[in-house]
C-alpha positions in Angstrom: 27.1 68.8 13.2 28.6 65.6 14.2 25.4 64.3 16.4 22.9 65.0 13.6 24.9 63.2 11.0 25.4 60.7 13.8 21.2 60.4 14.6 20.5 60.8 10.5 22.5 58.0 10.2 20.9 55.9 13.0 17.3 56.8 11.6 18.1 55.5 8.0 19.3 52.5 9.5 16.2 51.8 11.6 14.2 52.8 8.8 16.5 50.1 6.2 16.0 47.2 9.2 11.9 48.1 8.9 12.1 47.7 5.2 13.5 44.5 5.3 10.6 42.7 6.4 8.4 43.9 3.4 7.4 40.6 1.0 9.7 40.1 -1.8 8.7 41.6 -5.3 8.1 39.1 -8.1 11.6 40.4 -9.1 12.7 39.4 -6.1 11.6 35.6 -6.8 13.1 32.5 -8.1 10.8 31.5 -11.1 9.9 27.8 -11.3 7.8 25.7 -13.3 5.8 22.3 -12.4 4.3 20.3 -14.6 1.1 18.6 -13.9 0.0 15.6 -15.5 -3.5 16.9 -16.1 -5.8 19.6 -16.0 -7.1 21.8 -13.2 -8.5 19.9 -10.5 -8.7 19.0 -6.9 -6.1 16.4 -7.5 -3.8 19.6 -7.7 -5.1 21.3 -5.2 -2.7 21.2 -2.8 -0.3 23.3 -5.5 -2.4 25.6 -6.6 -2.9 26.3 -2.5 0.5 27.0 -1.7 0.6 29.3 -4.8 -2.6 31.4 -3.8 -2.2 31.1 0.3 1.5 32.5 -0.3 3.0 29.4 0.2 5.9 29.7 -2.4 6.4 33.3 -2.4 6.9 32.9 1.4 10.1 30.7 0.3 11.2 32.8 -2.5 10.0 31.3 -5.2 8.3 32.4 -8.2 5.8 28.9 -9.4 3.9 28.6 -12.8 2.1 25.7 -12.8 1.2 24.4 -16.3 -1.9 21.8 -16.8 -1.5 18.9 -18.9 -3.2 16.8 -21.3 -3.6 14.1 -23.4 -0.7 15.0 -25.0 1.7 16.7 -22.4 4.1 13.9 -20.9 5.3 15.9 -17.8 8.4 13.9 -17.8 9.6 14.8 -20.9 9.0 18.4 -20.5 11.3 18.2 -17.1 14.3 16.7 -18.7 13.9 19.0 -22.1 14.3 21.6 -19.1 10.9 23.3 -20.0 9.5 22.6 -16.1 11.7 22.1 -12.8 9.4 19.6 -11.5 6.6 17.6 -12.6 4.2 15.2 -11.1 3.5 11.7 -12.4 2.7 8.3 -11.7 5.8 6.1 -10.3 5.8 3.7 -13.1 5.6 6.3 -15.6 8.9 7.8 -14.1 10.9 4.9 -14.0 9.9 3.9 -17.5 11.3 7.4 -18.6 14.0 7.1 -16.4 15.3 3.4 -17.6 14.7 5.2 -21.1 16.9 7.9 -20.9 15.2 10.2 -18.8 17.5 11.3 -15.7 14.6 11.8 -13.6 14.5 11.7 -9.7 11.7 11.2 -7.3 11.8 13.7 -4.5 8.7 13.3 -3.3 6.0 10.6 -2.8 3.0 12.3 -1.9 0.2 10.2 -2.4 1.1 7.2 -0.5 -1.5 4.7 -1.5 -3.1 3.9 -4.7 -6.1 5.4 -5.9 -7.0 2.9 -8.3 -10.6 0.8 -8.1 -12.3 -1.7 -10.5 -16.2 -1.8 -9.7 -18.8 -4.1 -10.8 -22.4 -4.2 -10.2 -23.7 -5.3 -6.9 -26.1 -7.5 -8.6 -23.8 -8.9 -10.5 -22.4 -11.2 -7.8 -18.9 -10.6 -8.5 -17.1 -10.3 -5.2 -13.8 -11.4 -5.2 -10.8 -10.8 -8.1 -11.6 -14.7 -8.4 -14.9 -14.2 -9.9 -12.9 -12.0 -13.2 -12.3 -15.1 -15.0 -14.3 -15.7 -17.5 -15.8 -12.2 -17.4 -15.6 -8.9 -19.3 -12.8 -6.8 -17.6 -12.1 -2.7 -18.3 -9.4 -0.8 -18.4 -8.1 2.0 -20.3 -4.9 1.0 -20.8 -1.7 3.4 -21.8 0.0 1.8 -18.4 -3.0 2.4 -16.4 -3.5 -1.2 -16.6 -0.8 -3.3 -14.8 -2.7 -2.9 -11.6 -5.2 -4.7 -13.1 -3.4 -7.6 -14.6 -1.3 -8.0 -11.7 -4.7 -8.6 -9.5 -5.7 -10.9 -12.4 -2.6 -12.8 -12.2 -2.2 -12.8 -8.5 -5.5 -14.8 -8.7 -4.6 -17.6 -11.3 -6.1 -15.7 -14.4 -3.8 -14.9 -17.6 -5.2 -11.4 -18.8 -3.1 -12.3 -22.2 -5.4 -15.7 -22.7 -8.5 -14.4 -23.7 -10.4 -17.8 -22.7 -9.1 -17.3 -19.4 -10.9 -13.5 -19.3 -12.0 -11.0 -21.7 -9.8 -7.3 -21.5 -11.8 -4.7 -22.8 -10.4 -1.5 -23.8 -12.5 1.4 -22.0 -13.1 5.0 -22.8 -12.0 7.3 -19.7 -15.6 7.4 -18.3 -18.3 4.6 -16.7 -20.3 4.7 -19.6 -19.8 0.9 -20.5 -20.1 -0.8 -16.5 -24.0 2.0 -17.0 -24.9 0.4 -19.9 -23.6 -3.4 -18.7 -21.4 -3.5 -21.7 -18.4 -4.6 -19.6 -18.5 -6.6 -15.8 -15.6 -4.6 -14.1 -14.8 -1.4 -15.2 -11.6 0.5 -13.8 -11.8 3.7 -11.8 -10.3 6.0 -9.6 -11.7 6.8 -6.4 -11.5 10.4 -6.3 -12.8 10.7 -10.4 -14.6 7.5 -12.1 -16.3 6.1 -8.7 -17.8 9.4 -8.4 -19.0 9.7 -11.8 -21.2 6.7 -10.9 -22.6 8.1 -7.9 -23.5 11.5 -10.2 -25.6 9.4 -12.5 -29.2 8.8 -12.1 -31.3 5.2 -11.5 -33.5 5.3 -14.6 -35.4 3.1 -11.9 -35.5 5.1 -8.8 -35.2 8.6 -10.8 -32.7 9.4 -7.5 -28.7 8.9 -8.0 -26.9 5.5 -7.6 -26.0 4.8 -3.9 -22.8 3.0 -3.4 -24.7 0.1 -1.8 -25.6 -0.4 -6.4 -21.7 -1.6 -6.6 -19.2 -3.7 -5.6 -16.1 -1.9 -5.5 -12.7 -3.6 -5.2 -9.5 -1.7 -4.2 -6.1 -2.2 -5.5 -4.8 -1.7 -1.9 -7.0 -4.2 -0.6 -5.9 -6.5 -3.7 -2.4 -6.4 -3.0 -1.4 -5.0 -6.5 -1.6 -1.3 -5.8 1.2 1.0 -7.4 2.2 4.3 -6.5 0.5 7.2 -8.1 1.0 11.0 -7.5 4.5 12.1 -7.1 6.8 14.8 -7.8 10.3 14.8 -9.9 13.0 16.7 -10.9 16.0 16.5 -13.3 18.7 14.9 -12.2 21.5 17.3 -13.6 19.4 20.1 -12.6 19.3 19.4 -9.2 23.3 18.6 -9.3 23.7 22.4 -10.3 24.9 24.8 -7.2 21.3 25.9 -5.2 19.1 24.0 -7.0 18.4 21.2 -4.2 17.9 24.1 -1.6 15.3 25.8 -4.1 13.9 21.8 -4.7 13.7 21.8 -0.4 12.3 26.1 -0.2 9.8 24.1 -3.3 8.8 20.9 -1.1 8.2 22.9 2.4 6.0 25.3 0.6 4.2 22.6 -1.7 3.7 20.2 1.9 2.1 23.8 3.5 -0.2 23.6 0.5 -1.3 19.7 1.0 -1.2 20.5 4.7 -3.7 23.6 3.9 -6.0 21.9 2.0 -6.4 18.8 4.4 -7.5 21.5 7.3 -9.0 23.5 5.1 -10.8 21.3 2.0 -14.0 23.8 1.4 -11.1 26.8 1.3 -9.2 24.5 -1.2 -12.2 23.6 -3.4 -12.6 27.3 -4.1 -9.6 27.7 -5.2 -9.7 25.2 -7.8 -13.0 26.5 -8.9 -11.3 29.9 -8.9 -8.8 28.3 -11.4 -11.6 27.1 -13.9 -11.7 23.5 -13.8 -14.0 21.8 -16.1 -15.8 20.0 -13.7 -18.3 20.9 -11.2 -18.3 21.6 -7.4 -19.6 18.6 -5.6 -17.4 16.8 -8.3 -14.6 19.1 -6.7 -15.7 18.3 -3.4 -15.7 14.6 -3.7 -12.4 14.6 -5.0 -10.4 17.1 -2.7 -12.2 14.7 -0.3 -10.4 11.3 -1.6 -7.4 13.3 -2.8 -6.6 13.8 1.1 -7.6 10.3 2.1 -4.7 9.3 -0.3 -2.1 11.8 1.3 -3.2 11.2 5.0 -2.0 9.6 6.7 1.8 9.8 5.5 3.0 7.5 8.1 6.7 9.1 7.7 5.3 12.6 6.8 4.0 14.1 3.7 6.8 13.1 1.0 8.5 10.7 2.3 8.8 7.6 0.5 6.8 3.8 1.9 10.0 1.5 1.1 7.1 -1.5 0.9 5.0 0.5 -1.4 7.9 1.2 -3.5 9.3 -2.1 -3.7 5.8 -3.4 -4.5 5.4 -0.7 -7.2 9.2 -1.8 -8.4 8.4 -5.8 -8.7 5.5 -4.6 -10.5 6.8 -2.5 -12.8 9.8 -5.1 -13.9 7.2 -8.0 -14.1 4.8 -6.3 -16.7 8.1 -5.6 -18.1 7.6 -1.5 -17.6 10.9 -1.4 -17.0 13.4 -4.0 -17.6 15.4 -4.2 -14.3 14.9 -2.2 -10.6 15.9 1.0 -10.8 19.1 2.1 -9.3 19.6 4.0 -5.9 19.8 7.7 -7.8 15.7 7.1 -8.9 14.8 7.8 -5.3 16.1 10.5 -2.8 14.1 11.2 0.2 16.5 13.6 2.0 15.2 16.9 0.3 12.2 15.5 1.7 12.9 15.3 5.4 14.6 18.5 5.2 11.6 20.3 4.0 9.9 18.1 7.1 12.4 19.4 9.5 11.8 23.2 8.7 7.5 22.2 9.3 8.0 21.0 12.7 5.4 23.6 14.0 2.5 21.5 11.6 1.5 18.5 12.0 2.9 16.5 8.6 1.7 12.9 9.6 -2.1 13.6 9.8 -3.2 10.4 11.9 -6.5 12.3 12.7 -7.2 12.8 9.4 -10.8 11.5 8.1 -12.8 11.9 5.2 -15.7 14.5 5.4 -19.7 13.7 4.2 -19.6 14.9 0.5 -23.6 15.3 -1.5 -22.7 14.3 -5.0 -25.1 15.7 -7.4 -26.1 14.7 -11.1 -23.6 15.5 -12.7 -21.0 16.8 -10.1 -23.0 19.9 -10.4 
C-alpha cells in the first residue's frame, strides 16, 4: 500500500513539473497600458510586434496599447495613471515634466531625428542659408524648434519676419505641391513619402526624389530627439514596478528587434491592426522607422548623452523648458538591464540598411 501511494505521489509530481511549462493565462498576466502618441502605424510597429509575436506575454505581462490623437497627450494620461507608459517626443516630456508632470525617460528608442524640411530642386535652395528671405513651413504645436534653431544657427531670426517668412502649414505637402510655401517641414518616414505618392501633372509618373532638395535636421546640427518611452515617476518607486518596466523594455526591444529582421512580417501586422494608411505607405515607413532605431550605437534604449544634451540646450533656448532638467528626467539602468537579459540578439544593429521600397500613388 505504501509503494503505490509512494509511485501515485511521484506521478502527480512529474505530471505538476510538466504543467508548469504551459503559457500563462491572461489571468495569469500583469495588465499594462502604453500610450501612443498617434494612431496605428508602422511608427508603432515594433509594439504592436512584441504584442502579436508573444513578446509580452512571454514576460508576463498583459499590454493594451491605446492609439492617440489630436487630442490625446500621452503624458498626461501616464501621470493621471490611466497608461504605465507612453511614448512621446523628448521635448514634449520635459516640458510636462518641468510643469508638474513626474515623468521619466526609460527608454530612447529612436536615436536620431526624423525631421526634414524639403524644397524643390528647381528652386535652387540648397543650404539653410538660402531660407532667408523665403517662405518657410512648419506646423508648429512644438514641432517647430528644429526649424528655428536651423534658422538661427544660420544668422536668420524666424521672429523678424523681414529676415524670413514662417508659414503655418497643415499636416500634409499640399502647400510645397502647389509652390505656396519654399520649404515645407516633413518627416521622413510620413510627409517625404507623401511627395513621392503624388503624381507629376508633367510626366503623369510619380515625383522622384531627384524633384527635391531635402535637408535633414541631423545633417543641420539642430536635430532633437523624437520617439521615446516614459513612465511615472512614483509609479515606478512602487515595490515591482521597475522589474515589470525592465520584463516591459526586454519584450518591447524583441519587438523593434523583430521588425528590423523581419519588416514585411511587421507591415502585416500593422495592416492587421487597421491603420488608415496604405501598404507601400506602410512599407516606406517601417522602412525609415528602422533607419531611425538602427543603429543604436549603445543598444536599443539606451540614451546618446550628445543627442540629449543637444535636445536639452535646445529645449531651454526656445524657452521649452526654463532650465535643464534634473538627473531623475533620465534613467538608463532599466534599460541596460533589459539589454543584459537579450544577450542572445543582436541589440546594436550595425548591419542594419534600409530595403528598396515602390511607393505608389497614394501609398496604395
Amino acid at each position: 500500500m505504501f509503494k503505490r501511494l509512494l509511485l501515485l505521489t511521484v506521478l502527480l509530481l512529474l505530471l505538476a513539473a510538466c504543467g508548469s511549462d504551459e503559457p500563462a493565462t491572461s489571468d495569469e498576466l500583469t495588465p499594462v497600458t502604453l500610450q501612443l502618441q498617434w494612431v496605428t502605424q508602422s511608427q508603432f510597429a515594433g509594439y504592436y510586434a512584441a504584442l502579436e509575436e508573444g513578446f509580452y506575454a512571454d514576460e508576463g505581462l498583459d499590454v493594451t496599447i491605446s492609439e492617440g490623437a489630436v487630442e490625446i497627450v500621452p503624458q498626461q494620461v501616464v501621470a493621471a495613471g490611466d497608461a504605465e507608459f507612453g511614448v512621446a517626443w523628448v521635448p514634449k516630456m520635459l516640458a510636462s515634466r518641468e510643469q508638474g508632470a513626474e515623468l521619466v525617460n526609460i527608454a530612447q528608442i529612436f536615436q536620431r531625428s526624423g525631421t526634414l524640411q524639403i524644397a524643390w530642386a528647381d528652386s535652387g535652395l540648397s543650404s539653410v542659408d538660402d531660407w532667408a528671405g523665403k517662405r518657410v513651413g512648419t506646423w508648429g504645436f512644438g514641432n517647430e524648434w528644429e526649424v528655428f534653431a536651423a534658422l538661427r544657427m544660420n544668422g536668420i531670426e524666424p521672429d523678424d519676419a523681414s529676415q524670413v517668412t514662417i508659414v503655418q502649414q497643415p499636416f500634409d505637402m499640399s502647400m510645397l505641391l502647389n509652390r505656396e510655401i519654399d520649404v515645407a517641414q516633413a518627416e521622413i518616414y510620413n510627409e517625404y513619402a507623401q511627395l513621392l505618392e503624388a503624381t507629376n501633372p508633367e510626366t503623369g509618373e510619380l515625383y522622384q526624389p531627384e524633384d527635391f532638395t531635402v535637408f535633414d535636421y541631423n545633417d543641420v546640427g539642430t536635430a532633437m530627439l523624437q520617439d521615446h518611452l516614459f513612465v511615472r515617476e512614483e509609479w515606478l518607486a512602487e515595490e515591482g514596478n521597475e522589474d515589470i518596466a525592465v520584463r516591459f523594455l526586454k519584450a518591447t526591444f524583441r519587438g523593434w528587434i523583430f521588425c528590423r529582421d523581419n519588416p514585411e512580417r511587421c507591415v502585416e501586422i500593422v495592416l492587421d491592426n487597421g491603420p488608415a494608411l496604405g501598404e507601400s505607405h506602410m512599407t516606406w515607413q517601417m522602412n525609415e522607422i528602422n533607419a531611425l532605431i538602427w543603429p543604436s550605437p549603445n543598444g536599443i534604449g539606451v540614451m546618446d548623452e550628445t543627442a540629449y544634451q543637444q535636445t536639452v540646450d535646445i529645449s531651454v533656448d526656445f524657452g521649452v523648458i526654463s532650465a535643464e532638467p534634473d538627473a531623475a528626467a533620465l534613467r538608463t539602468d532599466l534599460a541596460t538591464a533589459a539589454l543584459s537579459q537579450l544577450e542572445d540578439l543582436d541589440t546594436v544593429g550595425n548591419d542594419f540598411s534600409r530595403m528598396e521600397v515602390e511607393l505608389r500613388e497614394g501609398g496604395e
